[in-house]
N, C-alpha and C positions, 0 to 999 in steps of 0.2 A: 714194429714201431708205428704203421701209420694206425692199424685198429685201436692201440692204446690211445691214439690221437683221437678218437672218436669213441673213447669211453664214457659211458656217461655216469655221471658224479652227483645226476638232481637231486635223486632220491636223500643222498646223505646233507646237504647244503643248508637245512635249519639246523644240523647238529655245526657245520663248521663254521657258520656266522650269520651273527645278528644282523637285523634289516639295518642301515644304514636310515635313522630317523631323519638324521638331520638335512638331510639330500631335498625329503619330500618339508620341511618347515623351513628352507630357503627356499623353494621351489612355492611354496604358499603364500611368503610375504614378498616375495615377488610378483605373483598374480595378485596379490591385492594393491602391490602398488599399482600395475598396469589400469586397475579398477580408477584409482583415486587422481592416476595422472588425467584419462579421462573425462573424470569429472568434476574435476579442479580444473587442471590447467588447460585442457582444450574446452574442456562447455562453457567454462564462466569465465577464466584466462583473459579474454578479449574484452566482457562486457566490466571483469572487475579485476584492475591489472595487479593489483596488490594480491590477488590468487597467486601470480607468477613470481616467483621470489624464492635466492638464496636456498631457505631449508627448502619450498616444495621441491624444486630443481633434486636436491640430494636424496629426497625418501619418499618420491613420489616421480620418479623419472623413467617415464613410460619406456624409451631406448633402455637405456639401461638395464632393467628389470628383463628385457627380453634377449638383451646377450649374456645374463647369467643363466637365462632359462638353457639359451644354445648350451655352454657349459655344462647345465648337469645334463642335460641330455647325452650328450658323450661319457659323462660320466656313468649315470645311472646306464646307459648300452652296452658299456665296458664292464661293469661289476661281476656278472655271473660267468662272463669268460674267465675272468682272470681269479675268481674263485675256485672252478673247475678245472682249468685248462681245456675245459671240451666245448668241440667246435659243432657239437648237436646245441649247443644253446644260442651258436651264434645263427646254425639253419633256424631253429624255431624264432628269433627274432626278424631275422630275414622274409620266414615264409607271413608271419603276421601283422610287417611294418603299416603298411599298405591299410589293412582293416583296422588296424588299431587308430590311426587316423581318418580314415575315411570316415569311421562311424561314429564317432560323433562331432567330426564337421556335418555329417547329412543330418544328424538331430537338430545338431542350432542352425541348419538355411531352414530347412522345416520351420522351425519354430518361426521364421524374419515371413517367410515364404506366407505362413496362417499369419501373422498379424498385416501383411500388406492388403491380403484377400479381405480381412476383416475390419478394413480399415481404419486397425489401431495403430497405424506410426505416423508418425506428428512430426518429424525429426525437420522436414524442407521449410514447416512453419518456422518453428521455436530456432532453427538455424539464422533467419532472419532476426531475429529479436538479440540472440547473441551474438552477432556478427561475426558466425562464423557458418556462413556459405560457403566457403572454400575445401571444410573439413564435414560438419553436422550434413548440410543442405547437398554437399555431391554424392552423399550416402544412397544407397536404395533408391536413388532419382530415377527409375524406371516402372513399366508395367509389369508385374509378377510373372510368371509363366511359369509351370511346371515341368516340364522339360529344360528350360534353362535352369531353374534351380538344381533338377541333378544332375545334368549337363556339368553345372557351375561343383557342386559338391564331388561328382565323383573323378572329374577329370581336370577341368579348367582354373581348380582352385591352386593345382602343380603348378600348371605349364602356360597360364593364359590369364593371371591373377591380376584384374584390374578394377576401380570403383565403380570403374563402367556398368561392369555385367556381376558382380560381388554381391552376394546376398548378407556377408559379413565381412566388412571392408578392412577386420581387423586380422584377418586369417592372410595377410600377404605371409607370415612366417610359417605358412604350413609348407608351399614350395621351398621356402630355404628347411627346414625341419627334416623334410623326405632327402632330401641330397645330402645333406647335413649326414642321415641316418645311413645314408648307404659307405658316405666315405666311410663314419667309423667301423662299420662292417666290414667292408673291404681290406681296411688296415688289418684288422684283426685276424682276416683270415691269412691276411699275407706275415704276420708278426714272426711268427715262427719259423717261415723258411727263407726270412731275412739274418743277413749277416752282421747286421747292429740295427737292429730295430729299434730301439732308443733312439739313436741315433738321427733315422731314416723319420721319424715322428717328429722328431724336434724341427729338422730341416725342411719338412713339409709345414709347417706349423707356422715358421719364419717367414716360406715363401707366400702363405695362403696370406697372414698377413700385409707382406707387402704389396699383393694386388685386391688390399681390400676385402678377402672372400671373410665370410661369414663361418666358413668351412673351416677357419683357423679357433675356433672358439669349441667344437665340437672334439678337434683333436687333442685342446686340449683337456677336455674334457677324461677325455680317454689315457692321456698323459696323470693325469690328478688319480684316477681308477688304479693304474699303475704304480704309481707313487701309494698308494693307502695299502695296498695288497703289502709292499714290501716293508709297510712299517712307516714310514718315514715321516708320515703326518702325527703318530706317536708322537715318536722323537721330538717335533719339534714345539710339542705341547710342553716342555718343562725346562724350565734355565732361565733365569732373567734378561739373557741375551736374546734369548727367542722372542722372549716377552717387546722389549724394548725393539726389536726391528720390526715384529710385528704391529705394534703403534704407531710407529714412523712408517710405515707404508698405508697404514688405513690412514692416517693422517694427510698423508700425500693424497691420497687419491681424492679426498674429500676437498682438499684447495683446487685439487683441478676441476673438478667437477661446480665448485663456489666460481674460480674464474674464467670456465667457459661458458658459465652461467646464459651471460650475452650473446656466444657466440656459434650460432646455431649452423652455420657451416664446419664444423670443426668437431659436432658432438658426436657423430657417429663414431669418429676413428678414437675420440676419447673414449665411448663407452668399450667399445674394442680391449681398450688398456686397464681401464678399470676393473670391468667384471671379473676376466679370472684372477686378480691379486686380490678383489675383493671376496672372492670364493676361497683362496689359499688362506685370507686370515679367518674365517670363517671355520676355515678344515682344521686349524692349528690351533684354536682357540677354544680349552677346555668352557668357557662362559659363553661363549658365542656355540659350541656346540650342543648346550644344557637348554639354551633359548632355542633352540629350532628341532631340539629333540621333546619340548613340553609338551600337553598337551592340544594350547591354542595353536600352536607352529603346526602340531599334526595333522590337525583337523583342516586348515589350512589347504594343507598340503596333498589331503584327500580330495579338496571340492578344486584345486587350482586349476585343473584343468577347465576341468565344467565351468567355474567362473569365468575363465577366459573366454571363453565359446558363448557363454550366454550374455555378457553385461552389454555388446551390443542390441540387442532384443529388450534391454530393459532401458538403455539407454534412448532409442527410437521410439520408445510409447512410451514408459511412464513418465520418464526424465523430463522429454521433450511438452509431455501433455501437460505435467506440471509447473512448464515453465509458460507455456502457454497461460492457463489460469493464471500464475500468477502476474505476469503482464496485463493480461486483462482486469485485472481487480487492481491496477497501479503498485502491485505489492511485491514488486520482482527489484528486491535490497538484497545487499550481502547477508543480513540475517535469514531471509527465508532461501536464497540462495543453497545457504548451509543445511538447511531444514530440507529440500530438495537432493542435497549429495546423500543427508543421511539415511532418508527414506529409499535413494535407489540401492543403495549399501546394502540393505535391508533386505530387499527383494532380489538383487543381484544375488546373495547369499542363499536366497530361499530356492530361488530360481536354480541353484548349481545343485542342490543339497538334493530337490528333486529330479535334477539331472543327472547325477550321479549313481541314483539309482537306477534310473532305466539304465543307464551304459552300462554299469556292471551285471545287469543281467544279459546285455547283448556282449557283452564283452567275454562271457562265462561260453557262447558257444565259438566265439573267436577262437579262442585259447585251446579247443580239440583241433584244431584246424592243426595245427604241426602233427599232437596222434595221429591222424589219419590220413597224413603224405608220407609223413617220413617213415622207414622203414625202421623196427627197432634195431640198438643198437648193436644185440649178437648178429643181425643178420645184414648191417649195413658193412661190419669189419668182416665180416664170409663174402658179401659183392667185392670188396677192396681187393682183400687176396687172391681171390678168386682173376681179378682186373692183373694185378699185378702179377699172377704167374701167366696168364694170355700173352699181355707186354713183353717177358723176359720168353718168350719161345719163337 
């Protein structure tokens, strides 16, 4: 029994299921809203209050966007378990969490790291101008140093995440992301020789919730994983009844999120509530799943990361440099304002797209790293047995 437990199934896995598109085109216009909350509602927000409003609040809401990201993230961690049943994909996730995020947080402090040396970030001026020193102006407010930068990249960005010493002050969700990644690991190795695992997830889910953790969004992530394997997100794509509850919850969610609008003590625990029923009509939703399985959603979904990583670095020099100009030439209006978001859009875009590339070629020797710890799979069920007749003598 336990070798079959460590069978491994990779090999067959593009025969038994298609990639789940739409995971990565929520995953994308999610990182684009973080992009547009940015630089909308924190760059210009303060200097032009009619930026902050109603619709941007709903589809430009930077929390938000990033506790759906926690969600698929449990999810997308959970899929090739619960495809295989084998716990070699959850070692190979485990052995490669670590460099899969490390590596391209150390490309974008790099990247902050050469434009401070090169004294292209603007952000302490142009923070002044939009009065927003609080946010723009505490950014990179320091002197370079390269040893704190990988200091800051390989260790500090877990366990010591502050704007203080932050080369990219938007990476606070990589320590929640890593802890995040282990609960769902954890679960998953223990799913099986729990006695209601179902169960045992939900209750953890409820409790993570009620002290606020982050780590409740992840599970359920992994709960949604579970639910798609056994059909159920099917199911709930056909019948008018479906239809109709599924309205009335994206409906709700969207009043709540209209009337917390104001109330920015209160938005965290709402985005909390929001994300995964926003994720669930999203999963149930044959038109909502045709939108994030298109092509623009794809493509998205390809650079989302890298987008995330790098709009800091475009935002700190180009953003900031053109808002400068445009102050200085009296020409900093909500029209060229707009002309400033669209151009960093543009370069943010460009900026991921070649980012993207370099990671996946470093990311192409990450991915031997499991071949070459782990033992294959006939000779890790031979150690098992092997263990287990020592034990029993």
């Amino acid at each position: 029994m336990t070798c079959l437990q460590y069978k491994d199934f990779s090999h067959n896995e593009p025969k038994m299921q298609k990639r789940n598109l739409e995971l990565d085109g929520i995953r994308g216009w999610a990182a684009a809203s973080v992009l547009f909350f940015h630089l909308i509602n924190e760059m210009f927000g303060a200097l032009f209050p009619q930026f902050r409003n109603p619709l941007t609040h709903i589809f430009f809401n930077g929390g938000l966007a990033v506790a759906i990201f926690f969600v698929l993230s449990g999810d997308a961690l959970s899929i090739s378990y619960f495809r295989t049943n084998s716990y070699r994909s959850l070692d190979s996730i485990l052995i490669k969490r670590y460099f899969r995020l490390t590596v391209p947080i150390l490309m974008s402090c790099s990247i902050v790291y050469a434009l401070m040396r090169s004294g292209l970030t603007f952000n302490i001026q142009a923070a002044a101008i939009v009065h927003r020193e609080d946010w723009l102006g505490a950014a990179i407010n320091f002197n370079p140093s390269l040893l704190g930068m990988l200091r800051y990249s390989l260790i500090s960005v877990y366990d010591a995440h502050t704007v203080a010493i932050s080369y990219n002050p938007y990476l606070w969700t990589m320590s929640v992301e890593m802890v995040g990644s282990f609960v769902v690991i954890l679960y998953l190795y223990m799913s099986r020789r729990l006695s209601y695992p179902t169960q045992t997830l939900i209750t953890a889910i409820v409790f993570l919730y009620l002290i606020r953790s982050f780590n409740a969004l992840f599970l359920i992530g992994v709960l949604f994983a579970q639910l798609r394997s056994n059909g159920f997100f099917d199911k709930q794509m056909t019948g008018t009844k479906f239809r109709l509850c599924r309205g009335a919850l994206a409906a709700a969610m969207i009043a709540i999120l209209i009337v917390t609008n104001e109330m920015p003590g209160v938005q965290g625990h709402v985005n909390m509530l929001v994300a995964p029923v926003l994720v669930y009509c999203f999963y149930t939703s044959k038109s909502a799943i045709a939108f994030f399985s298109n092509k623009i959603s794809v493509f998205l979904g390809e650079i989302s990361f890298p987008l995330y990583l790098v709009h800091f670095a475009i935002i700190s020099s180009l953003t900031s440099y053109l808002v400068i100009e445009a102050y200085n030439r009296s020409a900093l209006n909500v029209t060229n304002a707009w002309l400033i978001i669209a151009a960093s859009v543009a370069a943010s875009i460009t900026a991921a797209i070649a980012f993207r590339w370099v990671e996946a070629r470093a990311l192409i020797l990450i991915d031997r790293i499991p071949k070459i710890l782990l033992l294959p799979s006939d000779k890790s069920c031979l150690n098992t047995q092997k263990e287990t007749a020592n034990a029993s003598v």
